[in-house]
DSSP file (Angstrom, degrees, kcal/mol; ACC not computed):
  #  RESIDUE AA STRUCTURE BP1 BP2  ACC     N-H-->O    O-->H-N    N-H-->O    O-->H-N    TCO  KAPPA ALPHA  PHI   PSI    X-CA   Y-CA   Z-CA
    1    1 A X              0   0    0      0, 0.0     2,-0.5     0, 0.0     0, 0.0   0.000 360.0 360.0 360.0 160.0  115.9  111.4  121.3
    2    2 A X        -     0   0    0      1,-0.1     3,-0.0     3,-0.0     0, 0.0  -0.969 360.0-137.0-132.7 113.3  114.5  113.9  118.4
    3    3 A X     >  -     0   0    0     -2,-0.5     4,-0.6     4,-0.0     5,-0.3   0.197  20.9 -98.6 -67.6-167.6  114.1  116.9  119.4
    4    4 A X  H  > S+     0   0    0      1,-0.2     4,-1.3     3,-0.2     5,-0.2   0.903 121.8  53.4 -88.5 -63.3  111.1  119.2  118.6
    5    5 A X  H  4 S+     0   0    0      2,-0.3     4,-0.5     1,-0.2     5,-0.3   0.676 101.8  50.8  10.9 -78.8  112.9  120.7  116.0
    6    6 A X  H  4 S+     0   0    0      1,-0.2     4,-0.3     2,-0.2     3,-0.2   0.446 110.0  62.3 -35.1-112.0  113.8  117.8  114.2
    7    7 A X  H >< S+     0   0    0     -4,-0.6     3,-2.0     1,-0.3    -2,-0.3   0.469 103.0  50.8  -1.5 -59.8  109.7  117.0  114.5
    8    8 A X  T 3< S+     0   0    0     -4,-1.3    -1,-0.3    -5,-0.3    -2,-0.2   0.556 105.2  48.6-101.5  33.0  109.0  119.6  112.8
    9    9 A X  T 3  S+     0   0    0     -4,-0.5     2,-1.1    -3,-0.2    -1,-0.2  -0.027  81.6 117.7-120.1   7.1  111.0  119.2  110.1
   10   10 A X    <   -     0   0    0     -3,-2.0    70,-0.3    -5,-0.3    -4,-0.0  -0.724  67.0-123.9 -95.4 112.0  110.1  115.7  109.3
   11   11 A X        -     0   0    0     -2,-1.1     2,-0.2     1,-0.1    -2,-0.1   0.093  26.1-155.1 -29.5 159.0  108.5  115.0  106.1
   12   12 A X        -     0   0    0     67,-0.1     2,-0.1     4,-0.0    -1,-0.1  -0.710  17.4-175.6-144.8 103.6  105.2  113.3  107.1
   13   13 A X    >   -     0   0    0      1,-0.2     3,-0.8    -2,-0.2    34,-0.2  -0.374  34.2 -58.8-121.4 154.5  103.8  110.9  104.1
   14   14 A X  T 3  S+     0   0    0      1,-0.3    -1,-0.2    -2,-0.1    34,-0.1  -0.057 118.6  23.5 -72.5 148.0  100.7  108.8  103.7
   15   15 A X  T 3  S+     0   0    0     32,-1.0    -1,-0.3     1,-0.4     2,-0.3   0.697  89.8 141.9  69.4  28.1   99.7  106.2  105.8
   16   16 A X    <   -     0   0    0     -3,-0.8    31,-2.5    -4,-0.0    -1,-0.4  -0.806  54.6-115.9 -70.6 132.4  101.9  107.7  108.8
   17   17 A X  E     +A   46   0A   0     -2,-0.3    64,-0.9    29,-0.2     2,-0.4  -0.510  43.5 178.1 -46.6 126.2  100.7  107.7  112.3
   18   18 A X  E     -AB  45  80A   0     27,-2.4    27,-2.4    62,-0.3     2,-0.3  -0.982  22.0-154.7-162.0 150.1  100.1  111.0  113.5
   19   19 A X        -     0   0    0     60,-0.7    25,-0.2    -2,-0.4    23,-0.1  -0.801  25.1-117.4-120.2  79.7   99.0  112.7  116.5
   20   20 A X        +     0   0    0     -2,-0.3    22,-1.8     1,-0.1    58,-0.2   0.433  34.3 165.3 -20.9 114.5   97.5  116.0  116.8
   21   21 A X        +     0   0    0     56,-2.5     2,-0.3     1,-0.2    57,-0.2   0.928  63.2  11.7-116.0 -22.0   99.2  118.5  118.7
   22   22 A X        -     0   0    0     55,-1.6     2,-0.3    18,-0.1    -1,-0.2  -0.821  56.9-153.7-128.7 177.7   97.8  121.9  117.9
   23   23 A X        -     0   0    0     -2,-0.3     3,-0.1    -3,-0.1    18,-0.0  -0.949  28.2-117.4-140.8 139.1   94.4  123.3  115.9
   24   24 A X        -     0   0    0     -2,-0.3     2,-0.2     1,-0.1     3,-0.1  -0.240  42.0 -89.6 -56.6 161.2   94.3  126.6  114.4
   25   25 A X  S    S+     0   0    0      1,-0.1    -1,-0.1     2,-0.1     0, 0.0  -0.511 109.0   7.4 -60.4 140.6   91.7  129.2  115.8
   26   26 A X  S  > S+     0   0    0     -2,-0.2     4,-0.5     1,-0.1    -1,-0.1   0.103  88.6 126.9  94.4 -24.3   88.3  129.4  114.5
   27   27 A X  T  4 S+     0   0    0      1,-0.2    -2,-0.1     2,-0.1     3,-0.1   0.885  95.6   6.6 -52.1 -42.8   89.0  125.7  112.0
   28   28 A X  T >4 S+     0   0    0      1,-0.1     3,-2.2    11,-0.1    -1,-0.2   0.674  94.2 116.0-105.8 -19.5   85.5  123.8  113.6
   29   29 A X  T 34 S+     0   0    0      1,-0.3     2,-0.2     3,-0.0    -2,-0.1   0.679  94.9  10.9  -6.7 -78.3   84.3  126.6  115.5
   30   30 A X  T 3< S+     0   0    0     -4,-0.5     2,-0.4    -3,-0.1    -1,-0.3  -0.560 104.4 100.5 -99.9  64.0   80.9  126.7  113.1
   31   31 A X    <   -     0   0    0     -3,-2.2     2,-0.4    -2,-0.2     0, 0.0  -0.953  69.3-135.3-140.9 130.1   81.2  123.4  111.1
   32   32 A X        -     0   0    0     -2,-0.4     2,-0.5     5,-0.0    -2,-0.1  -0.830  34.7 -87.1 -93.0 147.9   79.3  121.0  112.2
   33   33 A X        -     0   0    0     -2,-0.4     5,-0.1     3,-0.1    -1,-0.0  -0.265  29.4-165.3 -60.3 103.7   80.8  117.7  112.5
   34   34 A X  S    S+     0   0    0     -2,-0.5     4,-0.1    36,-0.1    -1,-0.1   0.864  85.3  28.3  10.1-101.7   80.9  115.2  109.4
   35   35 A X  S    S-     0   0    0      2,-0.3    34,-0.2    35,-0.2    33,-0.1   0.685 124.5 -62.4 -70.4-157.5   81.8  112.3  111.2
   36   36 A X  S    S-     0   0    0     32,-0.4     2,-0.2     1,-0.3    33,-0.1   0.807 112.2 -30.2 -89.5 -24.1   81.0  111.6  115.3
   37   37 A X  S    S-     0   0    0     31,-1.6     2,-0.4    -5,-0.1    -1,-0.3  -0.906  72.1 -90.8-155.9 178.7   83.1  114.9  116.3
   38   38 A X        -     0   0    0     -2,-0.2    33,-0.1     1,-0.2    31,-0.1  -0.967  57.2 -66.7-109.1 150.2   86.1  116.9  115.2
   39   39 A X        -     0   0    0     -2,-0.4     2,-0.4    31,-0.3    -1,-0.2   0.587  40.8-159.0 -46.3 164.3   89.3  116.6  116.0
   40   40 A X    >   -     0   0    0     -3,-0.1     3,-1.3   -18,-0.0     2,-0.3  -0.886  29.2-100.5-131.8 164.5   90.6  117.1  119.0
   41   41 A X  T 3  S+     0   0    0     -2,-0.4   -20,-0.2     1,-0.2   -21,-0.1  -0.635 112.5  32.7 -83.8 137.5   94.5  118.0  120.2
   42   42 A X  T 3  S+     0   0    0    -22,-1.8    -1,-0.2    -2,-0.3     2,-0.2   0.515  90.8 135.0  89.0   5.8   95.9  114.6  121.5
   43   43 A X    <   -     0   0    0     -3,-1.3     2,-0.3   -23,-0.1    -1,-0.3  -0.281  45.5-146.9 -73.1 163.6   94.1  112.9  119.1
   44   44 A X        +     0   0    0    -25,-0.2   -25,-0.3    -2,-0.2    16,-0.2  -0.759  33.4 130.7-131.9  91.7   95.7  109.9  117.0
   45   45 A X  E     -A   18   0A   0    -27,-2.4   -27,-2.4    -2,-0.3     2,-0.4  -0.525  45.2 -90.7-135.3-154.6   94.9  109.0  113.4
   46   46 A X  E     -AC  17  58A   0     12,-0.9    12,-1.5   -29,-0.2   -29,-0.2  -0.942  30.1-111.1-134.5 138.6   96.6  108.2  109.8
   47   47 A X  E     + C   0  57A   0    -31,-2.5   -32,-1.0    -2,-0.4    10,-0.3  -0.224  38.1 170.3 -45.9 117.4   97.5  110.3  106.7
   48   48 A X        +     0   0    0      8,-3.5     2,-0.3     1,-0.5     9,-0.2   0.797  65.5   9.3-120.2 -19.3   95.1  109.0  104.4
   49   49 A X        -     0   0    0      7,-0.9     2,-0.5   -36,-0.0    -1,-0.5  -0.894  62.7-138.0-120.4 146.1   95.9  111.8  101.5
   50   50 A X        -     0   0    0     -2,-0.3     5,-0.2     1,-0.2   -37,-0.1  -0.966  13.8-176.1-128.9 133.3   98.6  114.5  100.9
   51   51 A X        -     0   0    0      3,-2.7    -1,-0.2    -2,-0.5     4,-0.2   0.972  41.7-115.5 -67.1 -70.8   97.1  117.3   99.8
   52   52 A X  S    S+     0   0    0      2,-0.6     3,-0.1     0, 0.0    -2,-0.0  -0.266 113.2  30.8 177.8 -14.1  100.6  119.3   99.3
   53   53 A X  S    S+     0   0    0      1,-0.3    22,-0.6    21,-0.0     2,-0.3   0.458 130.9  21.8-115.9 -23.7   99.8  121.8  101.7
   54   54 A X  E     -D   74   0B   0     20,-0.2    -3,-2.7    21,-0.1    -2,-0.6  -0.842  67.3-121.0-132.9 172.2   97.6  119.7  104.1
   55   55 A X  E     -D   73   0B   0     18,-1.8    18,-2.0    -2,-0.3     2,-0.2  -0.984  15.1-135.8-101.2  94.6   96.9  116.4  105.1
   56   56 A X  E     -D   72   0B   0     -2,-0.4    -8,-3.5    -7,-0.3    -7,-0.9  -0.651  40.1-160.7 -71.8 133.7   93.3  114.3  105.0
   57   57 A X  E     -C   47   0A   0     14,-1.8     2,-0.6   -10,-0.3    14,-0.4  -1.000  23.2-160.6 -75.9  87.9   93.3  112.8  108.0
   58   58 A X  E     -C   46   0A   0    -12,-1.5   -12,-0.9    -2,-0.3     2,-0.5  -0.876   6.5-177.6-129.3  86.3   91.6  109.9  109.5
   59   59 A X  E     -E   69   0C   0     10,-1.0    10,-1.0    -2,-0.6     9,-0.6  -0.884  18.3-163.3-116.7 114.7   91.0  108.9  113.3
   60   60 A X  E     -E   67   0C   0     -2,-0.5     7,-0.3     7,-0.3     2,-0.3  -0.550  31.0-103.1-143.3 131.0   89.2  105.6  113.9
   61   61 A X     >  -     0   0    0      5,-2.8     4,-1.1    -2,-0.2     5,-0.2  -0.533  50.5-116.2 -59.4 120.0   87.4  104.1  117.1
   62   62 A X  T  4 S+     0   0    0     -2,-0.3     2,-3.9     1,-0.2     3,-0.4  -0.087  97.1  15.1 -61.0 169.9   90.2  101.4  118.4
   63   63 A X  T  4 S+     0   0    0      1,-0.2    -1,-0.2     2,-0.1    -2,-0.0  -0.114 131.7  47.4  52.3 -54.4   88.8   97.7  118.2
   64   64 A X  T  4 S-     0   0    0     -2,-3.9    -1,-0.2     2,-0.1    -2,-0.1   0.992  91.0-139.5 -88.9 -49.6   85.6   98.6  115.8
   65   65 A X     <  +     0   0    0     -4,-1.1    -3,-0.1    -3,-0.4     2,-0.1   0.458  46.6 158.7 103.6  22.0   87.6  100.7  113.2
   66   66 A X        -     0   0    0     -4,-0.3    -5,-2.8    -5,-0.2    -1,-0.3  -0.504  48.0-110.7 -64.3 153.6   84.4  103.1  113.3
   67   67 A X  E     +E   60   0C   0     -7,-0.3    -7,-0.3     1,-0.1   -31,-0.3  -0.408  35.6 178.6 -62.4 138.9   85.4  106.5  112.0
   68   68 A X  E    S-     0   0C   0     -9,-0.6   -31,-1.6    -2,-0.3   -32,-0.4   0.702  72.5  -9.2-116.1 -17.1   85.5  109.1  114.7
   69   69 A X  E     -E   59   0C   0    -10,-1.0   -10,-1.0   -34,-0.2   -30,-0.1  -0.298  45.3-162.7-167.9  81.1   86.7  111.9  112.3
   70   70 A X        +     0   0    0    -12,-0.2   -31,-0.3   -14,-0.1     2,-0.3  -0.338  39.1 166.5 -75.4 160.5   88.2  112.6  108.4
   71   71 A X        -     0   0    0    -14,-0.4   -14,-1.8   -33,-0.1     2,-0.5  -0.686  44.5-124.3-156.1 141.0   89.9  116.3  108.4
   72   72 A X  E     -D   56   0B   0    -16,-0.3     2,-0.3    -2,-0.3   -16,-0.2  -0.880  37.6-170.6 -16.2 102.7   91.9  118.1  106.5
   73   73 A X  E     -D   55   0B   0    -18,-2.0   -18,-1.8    -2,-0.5     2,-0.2  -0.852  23.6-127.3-129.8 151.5   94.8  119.1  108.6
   74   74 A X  E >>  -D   54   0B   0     -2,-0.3     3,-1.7   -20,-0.2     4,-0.5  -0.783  34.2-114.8-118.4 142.7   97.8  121.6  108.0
   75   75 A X  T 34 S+     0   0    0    -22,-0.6    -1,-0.1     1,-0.3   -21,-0.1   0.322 122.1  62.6 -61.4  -0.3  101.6  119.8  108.7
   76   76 A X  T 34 S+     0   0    0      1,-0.1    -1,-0.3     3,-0.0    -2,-0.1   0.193  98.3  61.3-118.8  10.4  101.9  122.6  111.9
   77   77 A X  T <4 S+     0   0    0     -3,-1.7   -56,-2.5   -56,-0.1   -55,-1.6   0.793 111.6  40.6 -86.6 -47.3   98.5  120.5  113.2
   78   78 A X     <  +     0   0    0     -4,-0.5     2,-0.2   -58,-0.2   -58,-0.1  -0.303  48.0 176.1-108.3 151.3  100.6  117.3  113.4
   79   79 A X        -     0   0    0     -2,-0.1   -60,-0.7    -3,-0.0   -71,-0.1  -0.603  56.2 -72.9-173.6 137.9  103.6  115.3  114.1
   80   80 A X  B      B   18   0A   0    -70,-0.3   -62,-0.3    -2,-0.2   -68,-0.0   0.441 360.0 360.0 -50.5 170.4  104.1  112.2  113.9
   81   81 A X              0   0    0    -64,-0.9   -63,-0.2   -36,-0.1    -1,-0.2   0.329 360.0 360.0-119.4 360.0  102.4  109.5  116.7
């Protein structure tokens, strides 16, 4: 089993499964949402960019493949799903 430690020291590279586990304070607060919402913790999407400090992000309606959300999301957001 991999502890959280390990997790959060595992590189995490495009087109990785990843699962939200925290959000900073304040990050959507006033933005209104792009997409249908903004992320949410326990969410599940895929690396679609690495920025070098963050991640674009991408979390998709199961069965239609509608978008539910793009982000930009910092590696202390995430860990792999």
């Amino acid at each position: 089993m991999i502890s959280n430690v390990e997790l959060l020291h595992t590189p995490m590279k495009e087109y990785e499964v990843v699962r939200v586990v925290a959000i900073r304070d304040g990050r959507f607060s006033s933005q209104q949402p792009e997409f249908l919402r903004h992320p949410q913790v326990g969410d599940v999407g895929t690396i679609v960019m690495d920025h070098g400090t963050a991640f674009e992000v991408e979390c998709c309606e199961r069965g239609t493949g509608v978008t539910i959300w793009l982000s930009a999301m910092f590696p202390d957001e995430l860990q792999p799903a």
